[in-house]
C-alpha positions in Angstrom: 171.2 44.7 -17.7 168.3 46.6 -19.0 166.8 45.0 -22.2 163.8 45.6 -24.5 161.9 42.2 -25.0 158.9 42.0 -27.4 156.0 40.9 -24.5 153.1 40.3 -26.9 152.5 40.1 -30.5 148.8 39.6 -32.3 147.8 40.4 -35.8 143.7 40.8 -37.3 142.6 39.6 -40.9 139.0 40.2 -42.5 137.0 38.0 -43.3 136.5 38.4 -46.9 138.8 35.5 -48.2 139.7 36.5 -52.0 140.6 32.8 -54.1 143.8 32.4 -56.0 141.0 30.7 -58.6 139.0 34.1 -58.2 142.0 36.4 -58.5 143.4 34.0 -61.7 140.0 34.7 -63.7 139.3 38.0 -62.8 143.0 38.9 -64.1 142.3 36.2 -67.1 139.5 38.6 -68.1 141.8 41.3 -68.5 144.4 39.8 -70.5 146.8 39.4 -67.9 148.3 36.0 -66.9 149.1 36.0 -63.4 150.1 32.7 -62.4 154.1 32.7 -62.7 154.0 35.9 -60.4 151.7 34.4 -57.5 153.8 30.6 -58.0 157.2 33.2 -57.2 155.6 35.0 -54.8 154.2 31.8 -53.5 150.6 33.4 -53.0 147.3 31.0 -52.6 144.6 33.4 -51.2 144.5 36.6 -49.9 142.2 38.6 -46.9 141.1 41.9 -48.5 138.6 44.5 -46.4 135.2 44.9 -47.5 134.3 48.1 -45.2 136.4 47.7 -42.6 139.4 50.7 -41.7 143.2 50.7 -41.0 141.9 52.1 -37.4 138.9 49.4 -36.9 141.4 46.6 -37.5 144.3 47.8 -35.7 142.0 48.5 -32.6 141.2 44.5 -32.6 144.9 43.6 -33.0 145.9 45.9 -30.4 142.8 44.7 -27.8 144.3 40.7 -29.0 147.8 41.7 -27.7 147.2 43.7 -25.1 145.0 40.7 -23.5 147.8 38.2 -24.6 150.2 40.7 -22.7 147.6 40.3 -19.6 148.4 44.0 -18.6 146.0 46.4 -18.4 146.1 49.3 -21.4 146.7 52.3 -18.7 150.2 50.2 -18.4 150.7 51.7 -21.6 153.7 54.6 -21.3 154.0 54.7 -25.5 152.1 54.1 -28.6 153.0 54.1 -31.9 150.9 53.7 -35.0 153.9 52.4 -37.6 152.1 52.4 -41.4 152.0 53.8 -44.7 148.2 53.3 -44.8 146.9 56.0 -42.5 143.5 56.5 -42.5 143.7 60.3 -41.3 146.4 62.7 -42.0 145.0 64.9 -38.9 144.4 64.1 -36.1 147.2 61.5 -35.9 145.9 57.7 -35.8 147.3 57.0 -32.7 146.0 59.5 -31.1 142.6 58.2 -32.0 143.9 54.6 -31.1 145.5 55.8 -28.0 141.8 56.9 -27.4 139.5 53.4 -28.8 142.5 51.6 -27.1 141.8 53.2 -24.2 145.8 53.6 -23.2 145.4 56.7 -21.1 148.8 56.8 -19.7 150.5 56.6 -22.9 151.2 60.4 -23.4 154.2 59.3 -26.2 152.5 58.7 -29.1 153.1 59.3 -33.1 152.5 58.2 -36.3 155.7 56.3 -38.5 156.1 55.7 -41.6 159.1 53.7 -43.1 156.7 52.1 -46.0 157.0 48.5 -45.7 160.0 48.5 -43.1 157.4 50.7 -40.8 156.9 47.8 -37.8 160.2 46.4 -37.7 162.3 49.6 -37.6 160.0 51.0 -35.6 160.5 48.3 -32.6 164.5 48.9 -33.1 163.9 52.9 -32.8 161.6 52.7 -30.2 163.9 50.2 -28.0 166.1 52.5 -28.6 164.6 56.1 -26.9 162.9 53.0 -24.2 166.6 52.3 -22.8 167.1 56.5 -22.7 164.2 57.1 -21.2 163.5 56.2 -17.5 159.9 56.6 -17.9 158.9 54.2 -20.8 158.8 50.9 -19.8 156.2 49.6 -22.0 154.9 50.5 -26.1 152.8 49.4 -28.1 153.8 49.3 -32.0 150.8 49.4 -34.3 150.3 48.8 -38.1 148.6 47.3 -41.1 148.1 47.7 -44.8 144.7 48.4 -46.5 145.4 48.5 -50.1 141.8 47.4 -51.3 141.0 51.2 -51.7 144.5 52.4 -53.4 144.9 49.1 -55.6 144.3 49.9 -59.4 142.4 47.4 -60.9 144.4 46.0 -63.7 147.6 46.0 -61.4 148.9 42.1 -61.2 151.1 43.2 -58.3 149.3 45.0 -55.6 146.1 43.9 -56.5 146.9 39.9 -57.3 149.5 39.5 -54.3 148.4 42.1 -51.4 146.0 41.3 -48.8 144.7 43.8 -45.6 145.3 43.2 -41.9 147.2 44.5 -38.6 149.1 43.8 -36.5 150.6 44.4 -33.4 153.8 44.5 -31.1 153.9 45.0 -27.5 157.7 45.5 -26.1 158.6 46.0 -22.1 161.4 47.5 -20.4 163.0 44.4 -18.4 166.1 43.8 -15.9 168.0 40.5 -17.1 171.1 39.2 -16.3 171.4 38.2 -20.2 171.8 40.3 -23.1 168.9 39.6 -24.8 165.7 41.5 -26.2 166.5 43.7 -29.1 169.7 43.9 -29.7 171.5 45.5 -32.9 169.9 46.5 -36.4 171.5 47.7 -39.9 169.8 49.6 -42.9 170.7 49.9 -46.7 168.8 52.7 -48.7 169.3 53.1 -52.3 166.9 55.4 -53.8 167.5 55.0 -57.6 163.9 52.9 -57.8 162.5 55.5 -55.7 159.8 56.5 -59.0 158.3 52.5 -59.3 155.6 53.8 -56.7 153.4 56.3 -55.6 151.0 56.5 -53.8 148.8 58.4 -54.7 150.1 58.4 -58.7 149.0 61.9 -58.8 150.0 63.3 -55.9 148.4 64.6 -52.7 148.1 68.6 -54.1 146.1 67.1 -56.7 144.3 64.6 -55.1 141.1 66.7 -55.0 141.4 67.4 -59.2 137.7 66.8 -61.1 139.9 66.3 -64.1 142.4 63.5 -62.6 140.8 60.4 -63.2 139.7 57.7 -60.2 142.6 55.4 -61.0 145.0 57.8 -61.4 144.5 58.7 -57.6 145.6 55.2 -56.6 148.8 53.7 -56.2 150.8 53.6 -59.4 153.1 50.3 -59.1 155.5 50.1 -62.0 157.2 46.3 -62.6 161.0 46.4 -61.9 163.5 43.9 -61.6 164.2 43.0 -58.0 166.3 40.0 -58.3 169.1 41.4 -55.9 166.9 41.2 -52.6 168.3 38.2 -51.4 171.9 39.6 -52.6 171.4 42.4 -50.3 169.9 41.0 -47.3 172.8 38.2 -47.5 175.5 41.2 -47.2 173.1 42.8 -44.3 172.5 39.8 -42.3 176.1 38.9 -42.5 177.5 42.1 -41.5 175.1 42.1 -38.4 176.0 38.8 -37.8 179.8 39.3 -38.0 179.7 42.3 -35.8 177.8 40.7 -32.5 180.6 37.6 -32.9 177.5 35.3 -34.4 177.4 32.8 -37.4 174.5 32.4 -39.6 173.9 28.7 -38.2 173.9 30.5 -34.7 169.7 31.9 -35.9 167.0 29.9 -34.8 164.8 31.5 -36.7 164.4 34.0 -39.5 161.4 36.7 -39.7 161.2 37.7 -43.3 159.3 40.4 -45.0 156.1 38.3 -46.7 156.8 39.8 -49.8 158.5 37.0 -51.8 158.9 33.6 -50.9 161.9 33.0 -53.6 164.1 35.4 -52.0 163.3 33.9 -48.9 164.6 30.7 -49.9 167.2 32.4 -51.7 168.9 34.0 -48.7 169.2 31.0 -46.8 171.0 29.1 -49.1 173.0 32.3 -49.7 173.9 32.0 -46.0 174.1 28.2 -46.0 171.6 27.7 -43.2 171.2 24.2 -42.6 167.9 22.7 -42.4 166.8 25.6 -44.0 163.3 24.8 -44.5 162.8 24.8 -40.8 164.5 28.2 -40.2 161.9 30.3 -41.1 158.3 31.0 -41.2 156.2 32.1 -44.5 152.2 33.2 -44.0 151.6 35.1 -47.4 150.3 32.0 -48.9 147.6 32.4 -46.1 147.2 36.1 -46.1 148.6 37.5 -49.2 151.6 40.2 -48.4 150.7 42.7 -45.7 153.1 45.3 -46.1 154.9 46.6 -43.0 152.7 44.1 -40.9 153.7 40.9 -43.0 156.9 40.3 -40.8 154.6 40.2 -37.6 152.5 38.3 -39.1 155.4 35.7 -40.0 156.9 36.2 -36.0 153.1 35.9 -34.4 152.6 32.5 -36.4 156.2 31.2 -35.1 155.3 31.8 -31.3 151.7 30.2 -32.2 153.7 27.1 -33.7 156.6 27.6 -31.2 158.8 27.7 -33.1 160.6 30.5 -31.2 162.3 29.3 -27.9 163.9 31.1 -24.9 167.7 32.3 -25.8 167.5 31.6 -29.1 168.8 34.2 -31.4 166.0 35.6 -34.1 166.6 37.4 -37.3 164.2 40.0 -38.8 164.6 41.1 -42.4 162.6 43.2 -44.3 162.6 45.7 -47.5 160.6 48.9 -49.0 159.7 49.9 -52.0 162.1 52.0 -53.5 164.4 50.6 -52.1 165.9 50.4 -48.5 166.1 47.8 -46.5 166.9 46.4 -43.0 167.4 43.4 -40.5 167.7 43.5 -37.2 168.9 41.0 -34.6 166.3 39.5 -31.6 167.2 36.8 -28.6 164.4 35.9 -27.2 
């Protein structure tokens, strides 16, 4: 049986460590009390960029996973640079990664964007044309947020709660006698909050505008309730579930988007996982939320603690803004 297994994972922080007692005052000094928002959110620091690019970081992820890997990058057939914080809109980024990453046989590459389900969905499509495609038997998934640049400063969400890195995913083309690797995924869009963010607020044909002030060319984030996430992801996993013959005790381990550690909690009890609190693996306290990147960043810290054994069944779960969601089922 031909199967898609994740090979290598790896993710990159900088080293500019931002204090919840630093975020607290600078927020304090604005009039704005954060602390019941970071408590929910369950947010203690965060990693932000000083100077450093979506490109530079994703270039040290990549080199982490590609040495974790131990393949050489010309074993490359694919790349993929999965984000909605490009740093170019021409030339594509991974066509400049495919060239600092030195991955000269990977002659399939593209940029994807899927806001924060970018990473995730992209390792289910890109499994996907892998099994139709006799030639590509190894990608590399690339990604990141860098929202120090696009944060407006009196913003309690994306500034107080957001924090830069990368990550990346390498996945291989293997020959098992199990069915295992990526196996099944499910989306949800509903586009009716589809006007709580953009990014930028004023639009790209206006981005170059004298008259358009500095914060207006940032990302506009307007609060919404969002209480229904674990509501939703309860009716995705279980549907998943339910179609591959599994039940929700049958999950090792969850992979949640790092956005918000209530609905984490939330969903599990939803789905009555027993011994919950050892079912799944929450870094945002560490790292702040990491957009498209934050669910690698949860799965790279559960194969650090390993927490993530062979055969057992994973569940990845994650959301955009807007909203649409999706979860998507893993044996390792």
């Amino acid at each position: 049986m031909t199967v898609i297994k994740i090979l290598s994972s790896s993710i990159y922080h900088p080293q500019n460590k931002v204090t919840k007692k630093e975020i607290l005052e600078d927020f304090d000094a604005r009039g704005i009390d954060v602390r019941g928002l970071m408590n929910s959110l369950g947010r203690n620091q965060l990693f932000k960029t000083k100077d450093e690019n979506i490109i530079e970081m994703c270039v040290i992820a990549g080199r982490k996973a590609i040495e974790k890997a131990n393949i050489n990058p010309k074993d490359i057939d694919m790349l993929v640079f999965a984000s909605d914080n490009p740093e170019y809109l021409a030339p594509s980024n991974s066509l400049i990664l495919h060239h600092k990453l030195e991955t000269l046989n990977a002659n399939n590459i593209f940029d994807f964007n899927n806001n924060c389900l970018s990473m995730v969905s992209a390792m289910d499509y890109i499994s996907k044309y892998m099994l139709s495609s006799a030639h590509i038997k190894t990608a590399i998934i690339l990604g990141g947020q860098m929202m120090k640049f696009f944060s407006r400063e009196d913003d309690p969400v994306v500034k107080a709660t957001s924090g830069d890195g990368a990550a990346c995913v390498i996945l291989k083309k293997e020959e098992l006698e199990d069915n295992s690797g990526i196996i099944d995924s499910i989306y949800l869009a509903d586009s009716y909050l589809n006007d709580k963010m953009r990014l930028p607020m004023c639009g790209m044909s206006n981005i170059l505008r004298d008259d358009i002030l500095k914060e207006d060319k940032k990302a506009l984030f307007s609060p919404h309730d969002v209480s229904f996430f674990s509501e939703k992801w309860t009716y995705l996993i279980t549907k998943l579930l339910k179609r591959n013959g599994l039940e929700p005790n049958n999950i090792s381990h969850f992979i949640f988007s790092q956005f918000s550690l209530n609905d984490i909690k939330n969903t599990l009890s939803s789905l009555n996982i027993e011994n919950s609190e050892n079912k799944y693996t929450f870094i945002a306290d560490k790292y702040g939320y990491t957009g498209s990147a934050s669910p690698i960043f949860a799965l790279d810290e559960a194969y650090n603690l390993n927490k993530i054994k062979k055969s057992d069944y994973i569940i990845f779960c994650t959301v955009g803004i807007g909203y649409s969601m999706m979860a998507l089922l893993y044996k390792a």
